[in-house]
C-alpha positions as a Markdown table, in Angstrom:
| # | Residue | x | y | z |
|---|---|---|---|---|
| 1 | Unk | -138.6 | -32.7 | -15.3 |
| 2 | Unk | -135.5 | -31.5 | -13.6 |
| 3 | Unk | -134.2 | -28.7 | -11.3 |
| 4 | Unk | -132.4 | -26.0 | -12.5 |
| 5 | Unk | -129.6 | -24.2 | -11.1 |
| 6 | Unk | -128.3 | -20.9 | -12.8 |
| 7 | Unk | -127.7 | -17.1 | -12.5 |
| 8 | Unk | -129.6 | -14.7 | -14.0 |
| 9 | Unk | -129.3 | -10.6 | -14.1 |
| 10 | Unk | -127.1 | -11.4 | -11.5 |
| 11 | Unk | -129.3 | -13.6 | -9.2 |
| 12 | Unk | -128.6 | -17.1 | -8.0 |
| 13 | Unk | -131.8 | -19.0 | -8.7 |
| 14 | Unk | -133.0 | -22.4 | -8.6 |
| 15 | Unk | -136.6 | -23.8 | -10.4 |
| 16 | Unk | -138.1 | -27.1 | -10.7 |
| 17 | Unk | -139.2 | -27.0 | -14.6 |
| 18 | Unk | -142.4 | -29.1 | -13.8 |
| 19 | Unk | -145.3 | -27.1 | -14.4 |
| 20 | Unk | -147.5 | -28.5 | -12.3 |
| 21 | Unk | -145.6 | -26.6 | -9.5 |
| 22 | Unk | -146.3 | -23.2 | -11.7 |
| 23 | Unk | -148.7 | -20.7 | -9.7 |
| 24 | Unk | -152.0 | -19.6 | -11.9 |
| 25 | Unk | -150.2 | -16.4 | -12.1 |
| 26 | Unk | -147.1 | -17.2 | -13.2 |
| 27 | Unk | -148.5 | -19.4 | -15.8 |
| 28 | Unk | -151.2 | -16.7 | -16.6 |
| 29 | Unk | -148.2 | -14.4 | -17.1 |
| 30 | Unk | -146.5 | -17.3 | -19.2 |
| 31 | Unk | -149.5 | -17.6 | -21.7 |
| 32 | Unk | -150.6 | -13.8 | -21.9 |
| 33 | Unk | -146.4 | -13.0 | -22.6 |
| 34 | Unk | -145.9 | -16.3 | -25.2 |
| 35 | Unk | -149.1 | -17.5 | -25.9 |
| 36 | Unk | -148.2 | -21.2 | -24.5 |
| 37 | Unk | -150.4 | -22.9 | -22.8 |
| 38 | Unk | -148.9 | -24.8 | -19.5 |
| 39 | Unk | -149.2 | -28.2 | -21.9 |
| 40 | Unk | -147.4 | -26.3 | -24.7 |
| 41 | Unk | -144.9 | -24.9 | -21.6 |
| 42 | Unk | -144.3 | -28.0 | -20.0 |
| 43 | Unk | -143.6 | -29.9 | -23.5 |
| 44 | Unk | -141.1 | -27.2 | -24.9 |
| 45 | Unk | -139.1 | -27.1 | -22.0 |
| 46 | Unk | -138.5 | -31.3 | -22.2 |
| 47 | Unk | -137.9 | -30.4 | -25.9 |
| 48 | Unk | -134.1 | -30.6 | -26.1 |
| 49 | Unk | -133.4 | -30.7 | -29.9 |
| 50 | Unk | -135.9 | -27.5 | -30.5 |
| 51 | Unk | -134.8 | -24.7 | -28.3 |
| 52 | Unk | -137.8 | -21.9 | -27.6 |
| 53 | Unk | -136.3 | -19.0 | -26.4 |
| 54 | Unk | -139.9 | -17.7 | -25.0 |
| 55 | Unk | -140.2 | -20.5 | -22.8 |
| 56 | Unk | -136.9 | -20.5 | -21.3 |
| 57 | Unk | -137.0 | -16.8 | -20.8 |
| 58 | Unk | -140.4 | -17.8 | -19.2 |
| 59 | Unk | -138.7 | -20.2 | -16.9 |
| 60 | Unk | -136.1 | -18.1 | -15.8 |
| 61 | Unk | -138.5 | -15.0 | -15.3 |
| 62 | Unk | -140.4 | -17.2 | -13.0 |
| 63 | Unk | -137.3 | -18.0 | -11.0 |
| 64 | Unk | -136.4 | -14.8 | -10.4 |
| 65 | Unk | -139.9 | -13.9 | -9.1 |
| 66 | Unk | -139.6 | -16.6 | -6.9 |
| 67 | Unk | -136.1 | -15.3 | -5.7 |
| 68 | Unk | -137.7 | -12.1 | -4.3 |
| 69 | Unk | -136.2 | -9.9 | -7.3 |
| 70 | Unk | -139.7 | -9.6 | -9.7 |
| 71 | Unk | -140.2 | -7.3 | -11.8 |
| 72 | Unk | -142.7 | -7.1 | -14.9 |
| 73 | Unk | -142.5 | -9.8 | -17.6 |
| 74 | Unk | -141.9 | -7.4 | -20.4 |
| 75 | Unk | -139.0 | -5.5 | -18.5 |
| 76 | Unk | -137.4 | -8.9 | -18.3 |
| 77 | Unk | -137.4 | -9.3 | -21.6 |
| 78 | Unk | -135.9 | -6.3 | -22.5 |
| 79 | Unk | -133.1 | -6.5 | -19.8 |
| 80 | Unk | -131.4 | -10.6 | -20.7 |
| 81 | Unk | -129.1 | -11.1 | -23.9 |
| 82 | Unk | -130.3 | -14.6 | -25.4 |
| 83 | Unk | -127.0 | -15.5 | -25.4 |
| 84 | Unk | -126.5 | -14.9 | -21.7 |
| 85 | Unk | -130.0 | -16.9 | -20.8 |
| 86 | Unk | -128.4 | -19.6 | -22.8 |
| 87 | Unk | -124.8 | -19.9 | -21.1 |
| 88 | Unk | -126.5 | -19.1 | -17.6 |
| 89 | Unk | -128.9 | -22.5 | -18.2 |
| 90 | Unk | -126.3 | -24.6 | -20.1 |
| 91 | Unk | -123.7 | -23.8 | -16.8 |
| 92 | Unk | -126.6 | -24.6 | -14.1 |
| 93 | Unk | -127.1 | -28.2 | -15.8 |
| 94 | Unk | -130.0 | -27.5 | -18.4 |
| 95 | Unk | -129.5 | -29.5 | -22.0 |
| 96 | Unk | -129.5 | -26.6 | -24.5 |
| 97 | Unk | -128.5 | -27.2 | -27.6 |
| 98 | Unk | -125.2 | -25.4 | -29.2 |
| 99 | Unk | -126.3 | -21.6 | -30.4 |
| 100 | Unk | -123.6 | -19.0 | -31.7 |
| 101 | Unk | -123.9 | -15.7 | -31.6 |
| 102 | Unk | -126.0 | -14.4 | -34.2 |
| 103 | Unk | -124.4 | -13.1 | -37.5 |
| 104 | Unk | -123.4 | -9.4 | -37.7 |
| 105 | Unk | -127.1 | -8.0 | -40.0 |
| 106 | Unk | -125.8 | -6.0 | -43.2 |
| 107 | Unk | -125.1 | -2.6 | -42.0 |
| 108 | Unk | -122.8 | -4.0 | -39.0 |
| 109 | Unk | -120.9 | -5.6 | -41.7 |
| 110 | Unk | -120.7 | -2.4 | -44.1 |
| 111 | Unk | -119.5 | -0.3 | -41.0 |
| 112 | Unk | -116.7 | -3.2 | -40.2 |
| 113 | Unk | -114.8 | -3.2 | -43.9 |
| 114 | Unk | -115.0 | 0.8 | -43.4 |
């Protein structure tokens, strides 16, 4: 397990990712959100080769909570680009494996060769 150093929404936040320091509510909130148990939780996030997106969000959800800026899990969600949750935890130290941005779906291609 390791501490993690990062900005998010544009918050300065640091979390140990050991979660046995979790509160029952933010690990309720985890596994309601995800469906991850803490076990499932804690192993994902030591998974390096097999990025989950849920349980990073998760992670960083809970270290903005704990930076005094909550706010509901699901608005969370709906307000951080993937991308950006990945640059903000590869800059504060965390081992994420290399992700491009996603290709362009069918009808942002058709509109590009207009």
């Amino acid at each position: 397990m390791s501490v993690h150093k990062f900005e998010i929404l544009g918050v300065s936040v640091e979390i140990d990712d050991d979660p046995s320091k979790f509160t029952a509510l933010e690990l309720g909130t985890v596994e309601r959100y995800t469906g991850m148990t803490m076990t499932e939780f804690g192993r994902k996030l030591s998974d390096t080769e097999n990025l989950s997106i849920l349980c990073w969000s998760a992670l960083a959800w809970i270290a903005l909570r704990r930076a005094g800026k909550p706010m509901p899990y699901d608005e969370f969600m709906d307000s951080v680009g993937v991308l950006d949750l990945i640059n903000a935890l590869r800059e504060g130290g965390a081992e994420m494996p290399g992700v491009d941005a996603p290709a362009p779906n069918r009808a942002a291609r058709r509109a590009t060769k207009g």
